[in-house]
VMD Tcl script that draws the C-alpha trace (Angstrom):
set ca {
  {18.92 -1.92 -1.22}
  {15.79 -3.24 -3.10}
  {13.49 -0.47 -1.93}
  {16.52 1.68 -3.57}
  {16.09 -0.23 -6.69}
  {12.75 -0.15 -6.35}
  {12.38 3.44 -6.43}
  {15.35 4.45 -9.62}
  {12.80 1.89 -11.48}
  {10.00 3.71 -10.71}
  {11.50 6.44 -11.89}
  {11.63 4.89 -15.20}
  {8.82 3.73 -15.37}
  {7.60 7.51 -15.10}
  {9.92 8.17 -18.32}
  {8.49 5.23 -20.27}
  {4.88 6.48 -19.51}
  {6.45 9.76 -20.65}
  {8.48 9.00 -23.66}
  {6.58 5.89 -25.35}
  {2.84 5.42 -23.68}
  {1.57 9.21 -23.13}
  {-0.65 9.64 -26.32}
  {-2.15 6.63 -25.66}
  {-5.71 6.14 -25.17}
  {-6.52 6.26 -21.61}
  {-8.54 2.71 -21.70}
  {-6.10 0.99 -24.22}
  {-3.27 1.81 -22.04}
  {-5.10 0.82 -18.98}
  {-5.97 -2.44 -20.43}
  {-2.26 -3.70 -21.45}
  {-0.82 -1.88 -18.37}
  {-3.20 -4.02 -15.91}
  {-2.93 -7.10 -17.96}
  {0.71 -6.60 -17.72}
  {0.36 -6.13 -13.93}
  {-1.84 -9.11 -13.30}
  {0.78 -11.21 -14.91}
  {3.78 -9.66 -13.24}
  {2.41 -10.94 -10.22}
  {3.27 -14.51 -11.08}
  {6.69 -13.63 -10.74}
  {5.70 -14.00 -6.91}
  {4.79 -17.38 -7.59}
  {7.43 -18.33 -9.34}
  {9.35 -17.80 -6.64}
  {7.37 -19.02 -3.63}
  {7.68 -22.60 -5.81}
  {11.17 -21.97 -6.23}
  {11.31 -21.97 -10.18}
  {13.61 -18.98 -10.37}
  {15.97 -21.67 -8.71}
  {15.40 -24.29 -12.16}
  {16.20 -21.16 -14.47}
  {19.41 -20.72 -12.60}
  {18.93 -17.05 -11.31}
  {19.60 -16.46 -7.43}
  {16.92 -15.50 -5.16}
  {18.61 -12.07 -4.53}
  {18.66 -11.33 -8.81}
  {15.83 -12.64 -8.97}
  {14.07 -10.18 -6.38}
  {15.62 -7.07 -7.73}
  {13.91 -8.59 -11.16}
  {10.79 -9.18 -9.62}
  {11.05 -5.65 -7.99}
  {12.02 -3.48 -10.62}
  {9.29 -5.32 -13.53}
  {6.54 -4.56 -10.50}
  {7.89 -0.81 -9.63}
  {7.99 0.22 -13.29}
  {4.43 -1.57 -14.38}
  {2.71 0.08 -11.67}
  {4.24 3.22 -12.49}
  {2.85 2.99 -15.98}
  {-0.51 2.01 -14.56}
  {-0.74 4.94 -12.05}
  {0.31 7.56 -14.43}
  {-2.64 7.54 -16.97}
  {-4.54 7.71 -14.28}
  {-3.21 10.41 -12.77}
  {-2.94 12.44 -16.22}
  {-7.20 11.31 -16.67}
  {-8.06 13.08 -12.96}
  {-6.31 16.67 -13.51}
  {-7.82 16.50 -17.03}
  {-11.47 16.13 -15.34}
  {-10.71 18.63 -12.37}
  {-13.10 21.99 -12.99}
  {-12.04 25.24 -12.87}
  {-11.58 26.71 -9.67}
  {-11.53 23.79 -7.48}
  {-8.26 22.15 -8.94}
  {-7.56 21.50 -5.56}
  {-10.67 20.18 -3.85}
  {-11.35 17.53 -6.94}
  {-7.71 16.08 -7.01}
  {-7.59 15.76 -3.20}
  {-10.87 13.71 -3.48}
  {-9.77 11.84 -6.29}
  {-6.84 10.96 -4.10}
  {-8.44 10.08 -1.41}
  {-10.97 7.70 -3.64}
  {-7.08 6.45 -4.27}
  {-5.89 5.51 -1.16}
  {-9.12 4.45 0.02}
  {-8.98 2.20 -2.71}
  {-5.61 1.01 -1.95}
  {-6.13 0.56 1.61}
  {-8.98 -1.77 1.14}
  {-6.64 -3.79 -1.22}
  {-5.11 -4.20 1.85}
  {-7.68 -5.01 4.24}
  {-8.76 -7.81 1.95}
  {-5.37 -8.95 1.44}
  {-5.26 -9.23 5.15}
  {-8.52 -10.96 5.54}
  {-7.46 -13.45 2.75}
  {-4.40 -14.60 4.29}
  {-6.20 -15.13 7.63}
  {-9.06 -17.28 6.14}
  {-6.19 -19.88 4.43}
  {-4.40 -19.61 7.62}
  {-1.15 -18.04 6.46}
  {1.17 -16.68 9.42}
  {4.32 -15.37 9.49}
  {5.55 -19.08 10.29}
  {3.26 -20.99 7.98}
  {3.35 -20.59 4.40}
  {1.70 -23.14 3.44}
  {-0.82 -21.77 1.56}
  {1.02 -19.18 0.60}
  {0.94 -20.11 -3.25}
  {-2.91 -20.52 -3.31}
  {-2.97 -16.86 -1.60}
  {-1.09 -15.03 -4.51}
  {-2.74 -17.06 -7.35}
  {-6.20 -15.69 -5.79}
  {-4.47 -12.12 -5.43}
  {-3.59 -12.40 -9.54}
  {-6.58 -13.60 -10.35}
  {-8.44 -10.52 -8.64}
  {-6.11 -8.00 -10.64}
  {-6.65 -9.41 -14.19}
  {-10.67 -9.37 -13.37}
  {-10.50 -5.87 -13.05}
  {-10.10 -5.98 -16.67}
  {-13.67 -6.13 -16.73}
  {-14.33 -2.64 -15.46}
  {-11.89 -1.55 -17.94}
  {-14.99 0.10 -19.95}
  {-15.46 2.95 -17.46}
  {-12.22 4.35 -18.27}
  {-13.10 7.06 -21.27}
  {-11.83 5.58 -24.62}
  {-9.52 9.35 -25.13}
  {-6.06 10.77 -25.72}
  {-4.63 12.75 -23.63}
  {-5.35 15.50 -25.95}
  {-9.08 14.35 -26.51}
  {-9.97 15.43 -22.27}
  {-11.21 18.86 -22.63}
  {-11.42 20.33 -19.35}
  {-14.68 21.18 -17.63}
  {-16.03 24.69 -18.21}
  {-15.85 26.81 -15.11}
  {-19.14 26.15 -13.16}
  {-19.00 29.85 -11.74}
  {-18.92 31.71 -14.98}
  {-21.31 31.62 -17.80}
  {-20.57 31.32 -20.99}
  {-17.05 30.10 -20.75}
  {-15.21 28.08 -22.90}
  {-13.19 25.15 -22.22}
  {-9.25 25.10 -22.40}
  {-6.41 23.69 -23.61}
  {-4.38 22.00 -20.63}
  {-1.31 22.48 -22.26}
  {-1.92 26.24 -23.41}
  {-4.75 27.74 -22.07}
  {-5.23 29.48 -25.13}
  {-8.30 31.13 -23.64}
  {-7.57 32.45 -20.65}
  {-3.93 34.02 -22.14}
  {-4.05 37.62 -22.73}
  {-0.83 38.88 -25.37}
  {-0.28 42.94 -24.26}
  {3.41 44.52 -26.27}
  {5.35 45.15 -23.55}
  {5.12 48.82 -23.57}
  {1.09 48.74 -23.33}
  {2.12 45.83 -20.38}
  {4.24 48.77 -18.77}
  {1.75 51.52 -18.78}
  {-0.60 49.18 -16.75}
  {1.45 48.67 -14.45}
  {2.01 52.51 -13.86}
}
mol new
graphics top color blue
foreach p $ca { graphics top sphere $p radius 0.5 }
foreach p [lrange $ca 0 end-1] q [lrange $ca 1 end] { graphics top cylinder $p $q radius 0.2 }
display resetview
């Protein structure tokens, strides 16, 4: 049921990026979306010390909250992202570039992992003892809001602003609108349209 949950609030979060956040700049965006993801994972803590207990919610509201707030932050985090790489994909290998991009993704993601892994085996935390548990997720926090730093690689652009890359096997071509593709439309009337066809 909170994988369920889980997944309609991802789905919003998809709409907020959409409605509010799209026009953005990619790095401003990034910035508050990460910040806003490093602190979301607090909520973790906040729970592992029992606190949600002192504010009166249940643990069972309180991990649909804690759900949902991740599913949709992440959501809006991922998205820019995701917008930035088609933007940069060339002409002609649309394909090739995402699927490396991607795979730069989950390579990325899977590490995350790893580490987390490697973490919880150096304080000694088992399935059976938590007892570093807190000291665990503070470190994992701490590592999300210091990617902040490498915030500056992310171009400082719209969505608009991307142009995409010319196609390397032409000459002389011009870039694109995303949206449009003003330049690569050709307008016939549709009885010129007809005769071609013939």
């Amino acid at each position: 049921m909170v994988h369920a949950i889980g997944a309609l609030a991802a789905i919003v979060g998809v709409l907020i990026y959409h409605k509010l956040f799209k026009n953005y700049p990619f790095r401003k965006l990034l910035f508050f979306a990460q910040l806003v993801y490093g602190l979301s994972g607090f909520l973790d803590l906040m729970f592992i010390l029992r606190w949600n207990l002192v504010l009166g919610l249940p643990d069972y509201l309180f991990v649909i909250i804690e759900e949902c707030v991740s599913r949709v932050v992440s959501k809006v985090r991922w998205m820019p992202m995701i917008v930035l790489s088609t933007s940069l994909c060339p002409l002609g290998i649309e394909g090739t570039f995402f699927a490396l991009l991607m795979s730069i993704d989950s390579f990325g993601s899977l590490s995350s992992k790893w580490g987390g892994a490697i973490i919880l085996h150096m304080f000694n935390v088992t399935r059976t003892d938590f007892h570093n548990l807190e000291l665990v997720i503070l470190i994992r926090n701490l590592l999300r809001l210091a990617t902040l730093g490498f915030i500056f690689l992310v171009p400082n652009a719209a969505r608009f602003d991307v142009k995409n890359p010319c196609n390397i096997l032409q000459s002389g071509c011009k870039s694109t609108d995303l949206e449009t593709k003003r330049d690569s439309l050709e307008l016939l009337p549709l009885k010129e349209r007809q005769g071609q066809e013939v």
